[in-house]
C-alpha positions in Angstrom: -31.5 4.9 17.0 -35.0 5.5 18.5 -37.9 7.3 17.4 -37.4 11.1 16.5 -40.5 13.7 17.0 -40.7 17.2 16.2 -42.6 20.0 17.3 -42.3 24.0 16.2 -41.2 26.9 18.0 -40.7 30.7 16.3 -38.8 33.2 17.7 -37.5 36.4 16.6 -34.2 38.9 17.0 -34.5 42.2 15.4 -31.9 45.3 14.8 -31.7 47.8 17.1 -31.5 50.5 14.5 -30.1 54.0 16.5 -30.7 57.3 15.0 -30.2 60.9 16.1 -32.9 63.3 17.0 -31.9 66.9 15.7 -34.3 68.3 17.9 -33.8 66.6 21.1 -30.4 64.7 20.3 -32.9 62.0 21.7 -31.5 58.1 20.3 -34.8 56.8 19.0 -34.7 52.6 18.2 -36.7 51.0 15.9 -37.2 47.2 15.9 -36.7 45.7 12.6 -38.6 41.9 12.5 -35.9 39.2 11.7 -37.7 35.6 12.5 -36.1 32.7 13.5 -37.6 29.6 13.2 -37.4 27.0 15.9 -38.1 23.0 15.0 -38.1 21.1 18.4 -39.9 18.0 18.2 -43.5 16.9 18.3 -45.0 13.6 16.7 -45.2 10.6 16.6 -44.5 11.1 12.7 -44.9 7.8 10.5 -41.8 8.0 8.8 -40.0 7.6 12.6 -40.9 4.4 13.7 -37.5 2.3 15.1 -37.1 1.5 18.5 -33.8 1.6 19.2 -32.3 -1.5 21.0 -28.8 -2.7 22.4 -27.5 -6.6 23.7 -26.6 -6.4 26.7 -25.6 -10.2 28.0 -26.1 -13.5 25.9 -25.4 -17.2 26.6 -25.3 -19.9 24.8 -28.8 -22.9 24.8 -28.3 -25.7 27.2 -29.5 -27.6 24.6 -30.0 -27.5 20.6 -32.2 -25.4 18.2 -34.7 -23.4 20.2 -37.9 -23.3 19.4 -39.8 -21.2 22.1 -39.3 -19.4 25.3 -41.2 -17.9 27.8 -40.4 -16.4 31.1 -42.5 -16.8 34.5 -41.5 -14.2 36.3 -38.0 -15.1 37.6 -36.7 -17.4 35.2 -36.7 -18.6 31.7 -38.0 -21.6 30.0 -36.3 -22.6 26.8 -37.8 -25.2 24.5 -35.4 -26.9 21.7 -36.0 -28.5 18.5 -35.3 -32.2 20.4 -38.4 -31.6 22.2 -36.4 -30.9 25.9 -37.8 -28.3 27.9 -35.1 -26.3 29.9 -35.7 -23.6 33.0 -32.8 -21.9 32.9 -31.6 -18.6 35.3 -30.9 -14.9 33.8 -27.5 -15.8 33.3 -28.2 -19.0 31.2 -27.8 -22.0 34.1 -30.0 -25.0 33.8 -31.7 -25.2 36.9 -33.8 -28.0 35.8 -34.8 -30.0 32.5 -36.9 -32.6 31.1 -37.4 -34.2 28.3 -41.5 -33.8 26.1 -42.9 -36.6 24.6 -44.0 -34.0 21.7 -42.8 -30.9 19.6 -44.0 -27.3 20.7 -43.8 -24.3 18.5 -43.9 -22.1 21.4 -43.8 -21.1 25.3 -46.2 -18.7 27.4 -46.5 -18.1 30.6 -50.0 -16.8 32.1 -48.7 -16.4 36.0 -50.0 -19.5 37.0 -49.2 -22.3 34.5 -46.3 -23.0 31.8 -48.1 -23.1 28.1 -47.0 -24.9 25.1 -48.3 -25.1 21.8 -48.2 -28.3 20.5 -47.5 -29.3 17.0 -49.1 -32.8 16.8 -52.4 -31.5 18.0 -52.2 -28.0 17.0 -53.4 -27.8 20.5 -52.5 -25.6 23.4 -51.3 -27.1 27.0 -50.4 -26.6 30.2 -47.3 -28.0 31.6 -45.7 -29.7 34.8 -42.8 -27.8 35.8 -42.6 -29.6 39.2 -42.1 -33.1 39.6 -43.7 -34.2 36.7 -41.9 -32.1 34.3 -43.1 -31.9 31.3 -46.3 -34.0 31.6 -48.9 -32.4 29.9 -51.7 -31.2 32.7 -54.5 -29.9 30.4 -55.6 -28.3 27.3 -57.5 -25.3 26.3 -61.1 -26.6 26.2 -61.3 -25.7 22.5 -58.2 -28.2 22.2 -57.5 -28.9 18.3 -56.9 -25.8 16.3 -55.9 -26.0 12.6 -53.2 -23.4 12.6 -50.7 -25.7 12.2 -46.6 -26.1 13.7 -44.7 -23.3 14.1 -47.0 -20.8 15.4 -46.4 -18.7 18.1 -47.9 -18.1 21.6 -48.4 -15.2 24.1 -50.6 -14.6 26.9 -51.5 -10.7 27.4 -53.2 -11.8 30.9 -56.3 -12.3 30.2 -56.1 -14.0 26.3 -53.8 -15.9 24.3 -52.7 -14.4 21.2 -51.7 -17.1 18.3 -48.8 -15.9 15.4 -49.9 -18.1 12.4 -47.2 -18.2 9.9 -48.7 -20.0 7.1 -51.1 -17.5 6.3 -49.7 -14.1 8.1 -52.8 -14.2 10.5 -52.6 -13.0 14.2 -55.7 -14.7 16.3 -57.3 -13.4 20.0 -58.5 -16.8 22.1 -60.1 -16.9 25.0 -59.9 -19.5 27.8 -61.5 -22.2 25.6 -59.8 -21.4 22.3 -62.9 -19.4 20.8 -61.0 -17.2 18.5 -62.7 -13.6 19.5 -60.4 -11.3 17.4 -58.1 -11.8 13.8 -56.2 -9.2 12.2 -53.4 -9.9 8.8 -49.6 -8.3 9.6 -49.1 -6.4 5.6 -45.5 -6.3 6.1 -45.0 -9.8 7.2 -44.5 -13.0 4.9 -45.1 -15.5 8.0 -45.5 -14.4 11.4 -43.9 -17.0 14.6 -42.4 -15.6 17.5 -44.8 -13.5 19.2 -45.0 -12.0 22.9 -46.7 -9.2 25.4 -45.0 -6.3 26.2 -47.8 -5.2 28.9 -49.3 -3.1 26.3 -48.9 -3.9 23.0 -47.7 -7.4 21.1 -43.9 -8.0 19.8 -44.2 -10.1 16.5 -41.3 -11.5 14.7 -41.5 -13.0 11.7 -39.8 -15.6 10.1 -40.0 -15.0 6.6 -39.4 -11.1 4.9 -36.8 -8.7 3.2 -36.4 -7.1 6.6 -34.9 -8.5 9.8 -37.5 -6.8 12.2 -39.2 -7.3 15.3 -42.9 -5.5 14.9 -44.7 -3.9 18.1 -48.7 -4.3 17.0 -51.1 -2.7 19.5 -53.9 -5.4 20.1 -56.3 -4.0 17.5 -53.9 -5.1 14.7 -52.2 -1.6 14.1 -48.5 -1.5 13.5 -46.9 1.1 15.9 -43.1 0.7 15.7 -40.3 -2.1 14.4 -37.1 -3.2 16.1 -34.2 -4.0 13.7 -32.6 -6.8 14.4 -29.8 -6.8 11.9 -28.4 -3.3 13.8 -27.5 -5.9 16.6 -24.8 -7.6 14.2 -27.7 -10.3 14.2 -28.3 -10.8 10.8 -30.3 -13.8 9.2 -28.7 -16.9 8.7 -31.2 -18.8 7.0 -34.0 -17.2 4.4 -36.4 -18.8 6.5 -35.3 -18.0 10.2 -38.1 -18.2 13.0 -37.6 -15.9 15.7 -38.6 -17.3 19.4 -38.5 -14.4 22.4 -40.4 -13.3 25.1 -40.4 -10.2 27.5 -39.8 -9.9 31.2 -41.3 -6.3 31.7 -37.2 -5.0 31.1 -36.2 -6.9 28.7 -36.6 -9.0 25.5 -35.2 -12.3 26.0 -34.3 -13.6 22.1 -33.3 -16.1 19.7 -33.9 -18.1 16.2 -34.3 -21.6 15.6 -31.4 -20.6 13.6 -28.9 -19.6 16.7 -27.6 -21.6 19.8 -27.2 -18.2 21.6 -29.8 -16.2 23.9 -30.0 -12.6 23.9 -30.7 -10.1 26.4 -31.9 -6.9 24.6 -32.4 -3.6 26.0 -35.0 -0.9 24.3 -34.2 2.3 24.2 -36.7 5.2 25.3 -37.6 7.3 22.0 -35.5 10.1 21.1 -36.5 13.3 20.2 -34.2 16.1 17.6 -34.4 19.6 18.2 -33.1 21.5 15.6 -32.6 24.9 14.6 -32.6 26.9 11.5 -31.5 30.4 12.7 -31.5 33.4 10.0 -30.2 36.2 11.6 -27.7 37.3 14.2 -27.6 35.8 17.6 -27.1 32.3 19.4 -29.5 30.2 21.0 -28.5 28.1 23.6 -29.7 25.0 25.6 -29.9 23.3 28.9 -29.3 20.3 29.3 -26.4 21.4 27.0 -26.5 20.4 23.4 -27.9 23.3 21.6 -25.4 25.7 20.7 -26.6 27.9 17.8 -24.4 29.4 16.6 -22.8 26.2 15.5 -24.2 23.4 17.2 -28.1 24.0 16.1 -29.5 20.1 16.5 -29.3 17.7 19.0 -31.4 14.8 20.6 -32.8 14.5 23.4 -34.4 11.7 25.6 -38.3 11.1 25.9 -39.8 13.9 28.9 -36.4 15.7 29.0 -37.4 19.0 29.5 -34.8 21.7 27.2 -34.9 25.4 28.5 -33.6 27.6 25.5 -32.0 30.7 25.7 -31.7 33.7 23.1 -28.9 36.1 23.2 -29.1 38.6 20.4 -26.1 40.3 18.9 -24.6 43.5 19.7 -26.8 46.2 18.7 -29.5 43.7 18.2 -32.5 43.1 20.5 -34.5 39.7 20.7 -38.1 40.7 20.0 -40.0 37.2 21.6 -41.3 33.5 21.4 -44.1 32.4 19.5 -45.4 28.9 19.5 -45.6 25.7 21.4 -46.5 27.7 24.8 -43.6 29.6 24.5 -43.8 34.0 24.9 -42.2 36.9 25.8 -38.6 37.2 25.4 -37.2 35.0 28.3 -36.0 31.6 28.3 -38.3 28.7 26.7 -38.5 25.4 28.0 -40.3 22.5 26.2 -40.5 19.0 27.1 -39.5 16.7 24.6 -42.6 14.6 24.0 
């Protein structure tokens, strides 16, 4: 289920009330006021905060307990918990592998090189993917960093962000590992996983009542959650760390926990337009839905325009719009945003 906004629109039908002139045998009609009230959407509201999501492939790891991935613009790279590093294609085939002389916590991928963080050294570096695969080419010029194993890395493309589960810290670094930037996650017990979505950061954590994936923006405020138990992918340990990335479509995802990757869809927000209607009449929509009468809510996708038509009842006259641009007593259209 996505993210439902609301927004207000008031319209009105009113009796056509006919009475008979004894001096001109004239019909005279009076307009009654009988308000309908419209609810149609507007937000964001607080309260409406889940991005709705769906799996749509999986395959199983080449190799054992994952323990980051990252993709590079056409393929994945998949480390495991035996310290093998693993590019695989979309649909889960090793296309080449190599074994680290190290653990890593995590994978990122900055469009030029192949990032790691590694454990032993609580260090960031770049890796060979060529013919030297795996062979450690570099380090961030800060180098030793005392966050510790099992944090997670990102690259946003022009800093690395840092999930630090063992105090519930997310960091900023710049090219030499000066932290520039820190900010706590309240909801989380111990942030890992962690990725760029091109605009805001995915963070996962590892350790919390809920299952949830949490989209931050990059000054530390929470936005909107993911649940990942309404994929049928419930915990299996209390202590589960979630490694994922995103391709600019999708969110590629698994848990040390799992030998399965996930492709996972997002689903654009939805929006409910309801209507309370209190008198006689029906209010129609297009695209169809709205049928009030009987049918007075429905959702709709984000930027869906809705035209909504009154039609009073016999001897009844619809007496206008008010609200959210709409006037006058022709159709309404909003645009579900």
């Amino acid at each position: 289920m996505g993210m439902h906004w609301r927004r207000w629109i008031t319209f009105g039908f009113a009796v056509g009330q006919r009475a008979r002139s004894t001096a001109s045998n004239a019909i005279i009609t009076s307009l009654l006021a009988a308000t309908l009230s419209f609810l149609s959407g507007v937000g964001p509201s607080i309260a409406s905060d889940e991005i709705g999501a769906e799996i749509v492939a999986s395959f199983p790891v080449p190799g054992s307990s994952p323990t980051g991935l990252a993709w590079d613009g056409t393929s994945l790279w998949m480390v495991d918990n035996l310290n093998n590093l693993y590019q695989l294609d979309t649909s889960g085939t090793v296309i080449k592998s190599c074994a680290l002389g190290f653990s890593v916590s995590d994978l990122t991928w900055d469009g030029l090189n192949l990032w790691a963080f590694k454990d032993s050294s609580a260090s960031i570096v770049a890796l060979d993917r060529d013919a030297n695969c795996g062979q450690v080419l570099g380090a961030v010029a800060g180098a030793t960093m005392s966050y510790g194993s099992g944090s997670g890395l990102a690259w946003d493309g022009a800093y690395f962000w840092m999930s630090t589960p063992y105090n519930a810290v997310i960091r900023k670094l710049d090219s030499t590992g000066k932290e520039i930037l820190n900010f706590e996650e309240v909801f989380f017990g111990s942030p890992s996983g962690i990725a760029y979505d091109g605009t805001d950061l995915l963070i996962g954590d590892s350790f919390e009542l809920y299952n949830r994936i949490y989209k931050y923006s990059k000054t530390g405020i929470e936005k909107a959650f993911i649940d990942i138990d309404k994929l049928d992918l419930k915990k299996i340990k209390t202590f589960e760390r979630k490694v994922f990335d995103w391709d600019g479509t999708y969110l590629w995802y698994s848990t040390a926990s799992r030998f399965e990757i996930y492709k996972i869809r997002l689903l654009p927000p939805s929006f409910t337009l309801t209507i309370t209607r209190s008198g006689p009449g029906t209010v129609t929509s297009s695209p169809a839905g709205i049928d009030c009468g009987g049918a007075c809510s429905a959702p709709y996708s984000s930027a869906t325009p809705v035209t909504l038509t009154a039609t009073p009842s016999p001897g009844y006259v619809f007496s206008g719009w008010s609200g959210s641009g709409c006037s006058g007593t022709g159709t309404c259209t909003v645009t579900m945003s």
